[in-house]
C-alpha positions as CSV (number, residue, x, y, z in Angstrom):
1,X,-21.2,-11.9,-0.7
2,X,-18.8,-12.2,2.5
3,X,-16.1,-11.2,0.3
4,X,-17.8,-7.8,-0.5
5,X,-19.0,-7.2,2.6
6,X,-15.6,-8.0,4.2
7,X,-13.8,-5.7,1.3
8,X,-16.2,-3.2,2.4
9,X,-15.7,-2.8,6.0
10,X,-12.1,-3.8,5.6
11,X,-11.9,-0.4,3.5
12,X,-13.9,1.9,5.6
13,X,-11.3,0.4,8.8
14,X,-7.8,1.7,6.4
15,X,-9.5,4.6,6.2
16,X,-10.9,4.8,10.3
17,X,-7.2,3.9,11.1
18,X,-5.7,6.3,8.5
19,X,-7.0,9.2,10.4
20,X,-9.0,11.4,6.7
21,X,-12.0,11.2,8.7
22,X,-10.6,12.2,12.1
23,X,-8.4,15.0,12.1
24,X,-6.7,16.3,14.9
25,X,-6.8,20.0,15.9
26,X,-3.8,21.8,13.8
27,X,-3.1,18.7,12.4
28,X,-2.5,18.7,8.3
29,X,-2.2,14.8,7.6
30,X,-5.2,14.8,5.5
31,X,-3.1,14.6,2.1
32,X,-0.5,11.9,3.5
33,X,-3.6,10.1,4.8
34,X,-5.3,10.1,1.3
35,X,-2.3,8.9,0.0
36,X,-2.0,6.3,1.9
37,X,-5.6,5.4,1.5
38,X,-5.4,6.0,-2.7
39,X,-1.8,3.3,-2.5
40,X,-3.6,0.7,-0.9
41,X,-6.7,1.1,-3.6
42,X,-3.4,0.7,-5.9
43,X,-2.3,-2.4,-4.4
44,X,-5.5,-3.8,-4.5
45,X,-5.3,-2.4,-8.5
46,X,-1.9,-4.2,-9.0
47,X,-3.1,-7.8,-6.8
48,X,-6.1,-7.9,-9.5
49,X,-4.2,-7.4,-12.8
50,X,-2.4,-10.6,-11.4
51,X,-5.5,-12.7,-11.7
52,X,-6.1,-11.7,-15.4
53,X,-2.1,-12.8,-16.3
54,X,-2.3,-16.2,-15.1
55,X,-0.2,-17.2,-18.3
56,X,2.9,-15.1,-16.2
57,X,4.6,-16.3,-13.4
58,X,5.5,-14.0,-10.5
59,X,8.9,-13.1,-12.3
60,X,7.3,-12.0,-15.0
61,X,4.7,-10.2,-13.5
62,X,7.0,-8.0,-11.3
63,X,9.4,-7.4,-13.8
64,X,7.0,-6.6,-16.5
65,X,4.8,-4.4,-14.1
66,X,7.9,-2.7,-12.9
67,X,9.5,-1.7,-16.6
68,X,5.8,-0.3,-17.2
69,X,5.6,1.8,-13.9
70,X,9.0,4.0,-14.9
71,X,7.3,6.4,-17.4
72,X,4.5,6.9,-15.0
73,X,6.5,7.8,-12.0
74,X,8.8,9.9,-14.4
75,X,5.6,11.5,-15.7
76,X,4.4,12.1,-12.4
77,X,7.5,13.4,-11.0
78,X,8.2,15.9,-13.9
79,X,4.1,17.1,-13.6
80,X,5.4,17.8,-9.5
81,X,8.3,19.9,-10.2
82,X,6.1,22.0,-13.3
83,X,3.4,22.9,-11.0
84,X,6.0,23.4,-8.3
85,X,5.4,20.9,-5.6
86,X,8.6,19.4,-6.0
87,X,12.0,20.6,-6.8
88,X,14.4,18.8,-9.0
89,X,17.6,17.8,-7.2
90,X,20.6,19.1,-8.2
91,X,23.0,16.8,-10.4
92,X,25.8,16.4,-7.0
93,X,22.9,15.4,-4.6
94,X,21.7,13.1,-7.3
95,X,25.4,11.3,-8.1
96,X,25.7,11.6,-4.4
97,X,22.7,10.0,-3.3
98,X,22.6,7.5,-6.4
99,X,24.4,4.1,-4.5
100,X,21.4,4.6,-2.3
101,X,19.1,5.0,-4.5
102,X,20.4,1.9,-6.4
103,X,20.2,-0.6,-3.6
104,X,17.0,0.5,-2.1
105,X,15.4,0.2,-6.2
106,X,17.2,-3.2,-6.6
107,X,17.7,-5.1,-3.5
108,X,14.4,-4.5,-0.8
109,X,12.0,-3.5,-3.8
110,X,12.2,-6.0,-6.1
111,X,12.7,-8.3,-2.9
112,X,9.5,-6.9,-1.5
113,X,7.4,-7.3,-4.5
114,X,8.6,-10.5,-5.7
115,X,8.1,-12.2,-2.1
116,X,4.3,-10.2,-2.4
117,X,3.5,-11.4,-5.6
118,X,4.7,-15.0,-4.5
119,X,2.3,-14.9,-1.6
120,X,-0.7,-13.4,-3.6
121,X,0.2,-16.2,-6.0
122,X,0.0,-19.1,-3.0
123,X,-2.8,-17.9,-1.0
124,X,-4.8,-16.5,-4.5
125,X,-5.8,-13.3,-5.5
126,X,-9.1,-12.7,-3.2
127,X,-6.9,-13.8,0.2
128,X,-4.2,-11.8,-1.1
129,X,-6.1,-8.4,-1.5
130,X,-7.7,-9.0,2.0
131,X,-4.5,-9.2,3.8
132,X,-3.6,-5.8,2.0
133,X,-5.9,-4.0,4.2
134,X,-3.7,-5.4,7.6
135,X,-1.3,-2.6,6.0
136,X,-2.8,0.3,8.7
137,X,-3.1,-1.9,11.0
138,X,0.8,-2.9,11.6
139,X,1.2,0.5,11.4
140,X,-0.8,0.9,14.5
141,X,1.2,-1.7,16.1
142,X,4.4,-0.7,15.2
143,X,3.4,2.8,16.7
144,X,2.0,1.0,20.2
145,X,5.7,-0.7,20.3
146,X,7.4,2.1,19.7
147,X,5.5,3.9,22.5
148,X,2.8,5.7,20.9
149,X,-0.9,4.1,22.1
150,X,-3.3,4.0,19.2
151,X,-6.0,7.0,19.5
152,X,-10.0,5.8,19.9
153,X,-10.6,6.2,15.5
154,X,-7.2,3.6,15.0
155,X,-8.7,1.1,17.2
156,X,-12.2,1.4,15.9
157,X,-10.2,0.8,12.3
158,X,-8.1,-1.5,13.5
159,X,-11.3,-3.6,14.9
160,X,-13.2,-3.1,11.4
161,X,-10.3,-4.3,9.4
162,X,-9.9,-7.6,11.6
163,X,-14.2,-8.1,11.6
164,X,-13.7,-7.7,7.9
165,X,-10.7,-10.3,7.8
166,X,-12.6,-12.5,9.9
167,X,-16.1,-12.5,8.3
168,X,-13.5,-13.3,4.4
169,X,-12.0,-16.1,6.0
170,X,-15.2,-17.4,7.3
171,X,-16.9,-17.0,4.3
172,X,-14.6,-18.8,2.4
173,X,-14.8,-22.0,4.3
């Protein structure tokens, strides 16, 4: 029970924090928001297909999760450009930016979600997917550092996601 309740309000503080409820005057966030509400509903997606592959270790996992995500961004990139959000890039920005492109797929990536899946795979699958909703939150920090206090709604998230962490841990013990 403290785990639903703490998935809950942990989920209603990413969205407090992300801003989709609270828009600012002229502001047009609302789709990045949503998006960044919808990937951390991914992650939580992803950090539960782990528990039902126990038989693979975190290797495995990533690499067969990441060969199985390529036709789905491809899909999803080509379905962009048909309906025109996105534009294809051009063959020289694509050769040009490619070394870039290579090290940021290959080196902080696969370094990113390995070291992710090796913590979901030490702390378990439940603590894992709770600490996923601190996401926001270091955003909101990060932006405090860098100068930018956090409006009323981000700390009212911010708050929510750490009562929700709290009342997980708790309830574990």
């Amino acid at each position: 029970r403290s785990a639903l309740v703490g998935t809950a309000l942990a989920l209603g503080g990413v969205v407090v924090v992300s801003g989709v409820l609270h828009q600012e005057p002229g502001a047009s966030t609302l789709a990045g928001d949503l998006t960044a509400w919808l990937g951390t509903l991914g992650w939580i997606a992803y950090t539960r297909g782990a528990a039902r592959l126990p038989e693979l270790d975190v290797l495995e996992y990533t690499g067969l999760t990441t060969l199985a995500a390529w036709p789905v961004l491809v899909l999803a990139a080509a379905v962009a450009t048909l309906l025109g959000w996105s534009a294809p890039p051009s063959l020289e920005v694509l050769g040009a930016a490619a070394p870039s492109l290579a090290y940021i797929g290959l080196v902080p990536t696969v370094a990113a979600v390995l070291a992710y899946n090796f913590g979901v795979r030490a702390l378990g699958v439940v603590d894992g997917t709770a600490f996923l909703n601190f996401v926001p939150v270091s955003a909101v920090l990060m932006g405090a550092l860098l100068g930018k206090p956090p409006a009323l709604h981000e700390g009212v998230g911010v708050a929510m996601v750490v009562a929700a962490l709290l009342i997980h841990t708790l309830g574990q013990r």
